[in-house]
C-alpha positions in Angstrom: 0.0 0.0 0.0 1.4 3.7 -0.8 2.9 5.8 2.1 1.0 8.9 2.9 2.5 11.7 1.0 3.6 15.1 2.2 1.1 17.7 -0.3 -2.2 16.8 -0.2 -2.4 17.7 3.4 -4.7 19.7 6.0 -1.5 21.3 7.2 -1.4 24.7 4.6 1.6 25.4 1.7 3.3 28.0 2.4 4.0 30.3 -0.9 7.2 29.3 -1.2 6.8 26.1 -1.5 4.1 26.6 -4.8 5.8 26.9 -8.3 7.1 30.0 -9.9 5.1 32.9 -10.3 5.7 36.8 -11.1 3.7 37.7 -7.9 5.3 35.0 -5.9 8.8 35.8 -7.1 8.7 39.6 -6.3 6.9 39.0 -3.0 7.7 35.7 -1.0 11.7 35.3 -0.9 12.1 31.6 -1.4 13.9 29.4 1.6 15.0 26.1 -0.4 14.6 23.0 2.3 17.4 20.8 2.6 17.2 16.8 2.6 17.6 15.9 6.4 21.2 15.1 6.8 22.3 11.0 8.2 21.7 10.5 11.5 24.7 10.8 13.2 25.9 13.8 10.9 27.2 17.4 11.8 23.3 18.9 11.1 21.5 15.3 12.2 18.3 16.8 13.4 17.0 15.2 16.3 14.1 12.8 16.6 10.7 14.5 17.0 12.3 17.9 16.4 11.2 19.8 13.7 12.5 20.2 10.5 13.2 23.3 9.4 13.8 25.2 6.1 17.1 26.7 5.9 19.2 28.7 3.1 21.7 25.7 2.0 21.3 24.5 -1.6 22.8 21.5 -2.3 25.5 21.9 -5.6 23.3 18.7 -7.0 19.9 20.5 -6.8 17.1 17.6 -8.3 15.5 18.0 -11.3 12.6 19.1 -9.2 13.9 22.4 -8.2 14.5 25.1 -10.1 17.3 28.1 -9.9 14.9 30.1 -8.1 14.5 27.4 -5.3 11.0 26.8 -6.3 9.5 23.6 -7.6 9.2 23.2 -11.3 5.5 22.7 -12.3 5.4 19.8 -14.1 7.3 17.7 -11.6 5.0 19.5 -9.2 1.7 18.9 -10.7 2.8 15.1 -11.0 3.7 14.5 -7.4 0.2 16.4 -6.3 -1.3 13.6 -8.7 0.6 10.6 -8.0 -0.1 11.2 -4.2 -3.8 11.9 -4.5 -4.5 9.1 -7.3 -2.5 6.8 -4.2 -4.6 7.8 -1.7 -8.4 7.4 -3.4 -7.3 4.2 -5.4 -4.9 2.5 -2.5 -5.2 3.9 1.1 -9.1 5.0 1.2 -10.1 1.2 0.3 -7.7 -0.3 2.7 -7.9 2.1 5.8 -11.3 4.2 6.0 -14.2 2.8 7.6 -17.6 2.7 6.4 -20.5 4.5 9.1 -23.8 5.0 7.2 -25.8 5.1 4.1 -27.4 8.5 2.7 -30.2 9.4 0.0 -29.6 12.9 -1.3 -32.4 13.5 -3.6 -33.0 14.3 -6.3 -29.3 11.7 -7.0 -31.3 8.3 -7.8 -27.7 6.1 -6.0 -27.6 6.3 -2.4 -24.4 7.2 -0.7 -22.0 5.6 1.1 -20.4 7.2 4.0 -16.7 6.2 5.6 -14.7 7.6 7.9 -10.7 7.7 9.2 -8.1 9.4 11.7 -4.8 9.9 11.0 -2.9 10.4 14.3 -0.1 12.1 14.8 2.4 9.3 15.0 1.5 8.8 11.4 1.6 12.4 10.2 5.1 12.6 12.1 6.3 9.9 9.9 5.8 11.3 6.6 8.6 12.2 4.6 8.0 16.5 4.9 11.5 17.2 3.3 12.9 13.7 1.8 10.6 13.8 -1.2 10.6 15.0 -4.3 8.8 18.0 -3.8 10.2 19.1 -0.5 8.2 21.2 2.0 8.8 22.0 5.7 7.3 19.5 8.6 4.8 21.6 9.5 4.6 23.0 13.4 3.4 21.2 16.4 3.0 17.7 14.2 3.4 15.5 16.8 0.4 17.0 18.2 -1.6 17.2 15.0 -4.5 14.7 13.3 -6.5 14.6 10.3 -9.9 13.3 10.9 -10.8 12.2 7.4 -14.2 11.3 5.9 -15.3 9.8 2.5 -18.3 9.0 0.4 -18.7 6.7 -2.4 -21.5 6.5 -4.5 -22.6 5.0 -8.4 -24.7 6.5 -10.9 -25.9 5.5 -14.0 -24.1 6.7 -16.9 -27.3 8.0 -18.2 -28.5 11.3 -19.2 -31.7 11.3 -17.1 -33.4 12.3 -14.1 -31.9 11.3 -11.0 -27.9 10.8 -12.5 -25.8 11.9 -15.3 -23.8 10.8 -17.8 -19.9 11.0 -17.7 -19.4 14.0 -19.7 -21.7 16.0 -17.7 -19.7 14.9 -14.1 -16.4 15.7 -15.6 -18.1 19.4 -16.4 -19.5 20.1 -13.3 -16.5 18.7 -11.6 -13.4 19.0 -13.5 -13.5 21.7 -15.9 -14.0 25.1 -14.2 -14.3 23.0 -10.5 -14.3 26.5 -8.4 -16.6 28.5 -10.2 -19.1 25.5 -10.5 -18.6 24.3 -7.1 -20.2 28.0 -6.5 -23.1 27.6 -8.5 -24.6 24.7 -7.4 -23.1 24.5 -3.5 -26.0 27.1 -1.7 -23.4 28.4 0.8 -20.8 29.1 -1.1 -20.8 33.5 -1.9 -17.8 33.9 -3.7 -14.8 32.4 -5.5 -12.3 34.8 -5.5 -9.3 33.9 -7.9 -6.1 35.0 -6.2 -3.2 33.7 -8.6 -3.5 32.4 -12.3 -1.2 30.3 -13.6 -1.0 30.3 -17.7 2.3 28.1 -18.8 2.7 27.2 -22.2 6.8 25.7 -22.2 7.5 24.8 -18.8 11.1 23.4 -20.0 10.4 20.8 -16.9 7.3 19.2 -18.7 8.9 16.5 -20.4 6.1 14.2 -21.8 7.2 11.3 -19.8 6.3 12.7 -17.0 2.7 12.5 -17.6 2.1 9.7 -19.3 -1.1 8.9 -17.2 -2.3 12.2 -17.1 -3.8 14.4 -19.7 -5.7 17.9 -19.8 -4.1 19.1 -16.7 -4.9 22.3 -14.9 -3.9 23.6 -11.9 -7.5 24.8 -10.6 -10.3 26.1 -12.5 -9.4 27.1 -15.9 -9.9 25.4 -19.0 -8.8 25.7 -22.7 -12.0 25.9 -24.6 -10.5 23.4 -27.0 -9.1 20.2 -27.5 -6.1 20.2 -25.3 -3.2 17.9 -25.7 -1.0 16.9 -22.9 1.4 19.9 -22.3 -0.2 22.3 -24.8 -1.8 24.6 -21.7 -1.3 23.9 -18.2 -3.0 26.2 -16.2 -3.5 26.9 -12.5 -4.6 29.1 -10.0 -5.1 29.4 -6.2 -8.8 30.6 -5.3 -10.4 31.6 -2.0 -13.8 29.9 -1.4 -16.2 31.5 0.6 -19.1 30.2 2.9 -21.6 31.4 4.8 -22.5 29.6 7.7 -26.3 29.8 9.8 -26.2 32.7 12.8 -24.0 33.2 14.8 -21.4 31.7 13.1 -19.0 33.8 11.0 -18.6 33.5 7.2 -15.0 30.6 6.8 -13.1 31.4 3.7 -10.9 28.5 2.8 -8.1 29.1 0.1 -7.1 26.3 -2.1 -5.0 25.1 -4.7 -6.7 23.2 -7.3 -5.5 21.0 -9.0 -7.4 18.7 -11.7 -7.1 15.9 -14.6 -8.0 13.2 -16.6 -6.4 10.4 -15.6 -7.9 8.1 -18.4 -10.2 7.8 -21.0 -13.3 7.5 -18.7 -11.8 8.6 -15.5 -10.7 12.1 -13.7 -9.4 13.9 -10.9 -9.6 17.0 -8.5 -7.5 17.9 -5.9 -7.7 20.8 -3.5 -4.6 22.0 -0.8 -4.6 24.5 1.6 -2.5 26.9 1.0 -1.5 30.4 3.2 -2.2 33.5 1.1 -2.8 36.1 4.3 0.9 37.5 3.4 -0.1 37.9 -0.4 -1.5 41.6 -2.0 -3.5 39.6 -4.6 -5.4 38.3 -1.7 -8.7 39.4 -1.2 -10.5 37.4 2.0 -7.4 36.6 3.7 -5.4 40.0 3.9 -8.2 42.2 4.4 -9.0 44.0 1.4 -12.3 42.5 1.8 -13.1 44.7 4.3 -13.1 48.2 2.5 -13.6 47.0 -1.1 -16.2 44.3 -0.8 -19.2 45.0 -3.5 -22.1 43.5 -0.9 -22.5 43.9 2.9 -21.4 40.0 2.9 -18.4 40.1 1.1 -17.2 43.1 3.4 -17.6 41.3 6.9 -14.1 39.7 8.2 -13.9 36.4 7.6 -12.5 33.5 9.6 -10.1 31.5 7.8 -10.4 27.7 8.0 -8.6 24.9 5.8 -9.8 22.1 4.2 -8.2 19.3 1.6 -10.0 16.9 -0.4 -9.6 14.5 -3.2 -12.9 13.5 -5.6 -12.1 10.6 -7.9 -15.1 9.9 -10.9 -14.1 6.5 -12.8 -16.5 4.6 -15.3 -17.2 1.1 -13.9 -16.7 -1.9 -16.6 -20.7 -2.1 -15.9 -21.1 1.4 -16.8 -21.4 2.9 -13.9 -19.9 5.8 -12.5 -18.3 5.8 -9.2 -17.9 8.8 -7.3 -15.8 8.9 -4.9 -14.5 11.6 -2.0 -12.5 12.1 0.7 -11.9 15.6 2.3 -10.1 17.0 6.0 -11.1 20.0 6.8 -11.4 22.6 10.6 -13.2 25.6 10.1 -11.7 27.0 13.0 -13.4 29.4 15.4 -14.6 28.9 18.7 -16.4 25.8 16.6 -15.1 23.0 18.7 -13.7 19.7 16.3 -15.9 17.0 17.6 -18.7 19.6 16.6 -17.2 19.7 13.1 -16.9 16.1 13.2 -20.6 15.5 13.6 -21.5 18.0 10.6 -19.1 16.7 8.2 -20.9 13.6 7.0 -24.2 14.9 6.1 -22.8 17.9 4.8 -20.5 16.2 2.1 -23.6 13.4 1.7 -25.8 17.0 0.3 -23.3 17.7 -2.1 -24.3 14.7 -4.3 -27.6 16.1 -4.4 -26.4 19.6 -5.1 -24.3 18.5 -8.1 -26.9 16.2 -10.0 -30.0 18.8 -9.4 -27.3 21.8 -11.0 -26.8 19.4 -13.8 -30.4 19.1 -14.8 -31.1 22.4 -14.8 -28.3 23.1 -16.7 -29.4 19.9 -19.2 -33.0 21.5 -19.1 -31.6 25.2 -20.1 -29.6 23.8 -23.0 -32.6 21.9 -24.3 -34.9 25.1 -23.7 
């Protein structure tokens, strides 16, 4: 079974550790993390201790890394894939438990519901700095967990009442994820785009390093055209907004996305935190909400919460299509965990619902 992997995390990037960018490069001066060093050596780090960042380059930097310090996209992209494509298709099935079965009307399939907790021993063993895209062991991780949950549920590739075909998951999930996640989730207000990536000859994009992959975009744009593998890769890091019932404040939650096809009839979406509060294009997390908000909403101050997840849509070799999800997530707050814990389930359960009602109104307005 495959490790658990150091990106797709509930612990938040840092900016530096994200791929180059114009904003980025002027205004987050890039720390390059070393390997650890043998036990035993002159900069052994101790067990349990932290590992920190620190301005040595090694003279045989990896093909990973460019001369900025920052991670290359391509390689990026693919380790953000390879880890979450590991964790849907190997860990989920072998580690999460399931609780409960949902209906979420109007979705004809029932849902399943599973759960898992990944303690802090577990997190502490994760290799922050000895992989290929390196990133800092984040603070206090040997008091940290991950409560996980999943759903799983089949639909009938039809185009009908009650399900969808395949093309019509992949647009409502892949292409354009953000922006469509805000149309059909109710509490979502806004989906404010913070950084766009646009790369069309990332020299560290060799072919091979895709070759399960195709149609990638980091986030939620999309080439309005056949795209080969390489022609556009895109990206972005958005801020996702929700409203939550009285007194709760609104939670804005900004994410990396990160989507693709990883086959014929099957695709991907990934979301990781990331930490934006330091960045000027920010809009929620910085502040700038506050005086230049267009609606009373958009203008009150925010709590910022994190949240990961990983959705996984594959076509079954009985046509089926199996939906699959698994998200972390604290909202933070005075909202206590086991509270969040309790909401979780049902909430992620609605969004089935959510997603096959938006598509047939949108099938019903094209045929209109």
């Amino acid at each position: 079974m495959a490790k658990l992997g150091n990106l797709v995390r509930l612990a938040p990037l840092d900016l530096e550790t994200l791929p180059s960018h114009p904003a980025l490069d002027l205004s987050v001066p890039r720390k390059r993390p070393r390997k650890p060093s043998r036990v035993g050596g002159e900069d052994a780090v101790a067990p349990g201790a932290p590992q920190k960042a620190t301005e040595t380059v090694n003279e045989s930097e990896p093909s990973t890394i460019d001369v900025n310090g920052r991670p290359n996209l391509g390689p990026f992209i693919k380790a953000v894939l390879d880890e979450a494509v590991a964790f849907m298709d190997e860990i989920l099935p072998a580690t999460f438990k399931p609780t409960s079965e949902k209906s979420t009307p109007p979705a004809s399939a029932k849902v399943q519901l599973l759960k898992r907790e990944i303690v802090a021993p577990e997190l502490s063993e994760i290799a922050w700095l000895d992989s290929k895209i390196p990133r800092d062991t984040p603070t206090d991780i040997d008091k940290s967990s991950e409560a996980w949950f999943a759903r799983k549920s089949r639909h009938a590739n039809r185009q009908e009442k009650g399900t969808a075909r395949l093309s019509e998951f992949d647009y409502g999930l892949r292409i354009d994820h953000s922006e469509h996640e805000g149309e059909y989730t109710p509490d979502v207000f806004d989906t404010y785009k913070v950084l766009d990536w646009n790369v069309h000859d990332d020299p560290s994009d060799e072919e091979s390093n895709f070759a399960n992959y195709k149609n990638i975009t980091m986030a939620s744009t999309y080439c309005h055209r056949p795209c080969k593998v390489f022609e556009l890769l895109r990206g972005a890091v958005f801020e996702m907004c929700h409203k939550l019932p009285f007194p709760l404040s609104t939670r804005v939650f900004p994410v990396l996305v990160i989507t693709a096809k990883t086959g014929t009839h099957d695709f991907i979406v990934v979301q990781i935190p990331v930490n934006v509060e330091s960045l000027p294009e920010a809009f929620y997390s910085n502040g700038r909400n506050l005086k230049e908000g267009d609606s009373s909403l958009k203008r009150k101050k925010p709590i910022l919460g994190v949240y990961t997840s990983i959705e996984r849509c594959v076509l079954t070799a009985d046509n089926e299509i199996e939906w699959t999800m698994a998200t972390a997530s604290d909202a933070k707050g005075w909202l206590p965990m086991w509270a969040q814990k309790m909401g979780v389930p049902g909430a992620i359960a609605k969004d089935v619902g959510f997603l096959v009602k938006w598509i047939g109104e949108n099938r019903a307005k094209r045929s209109s």
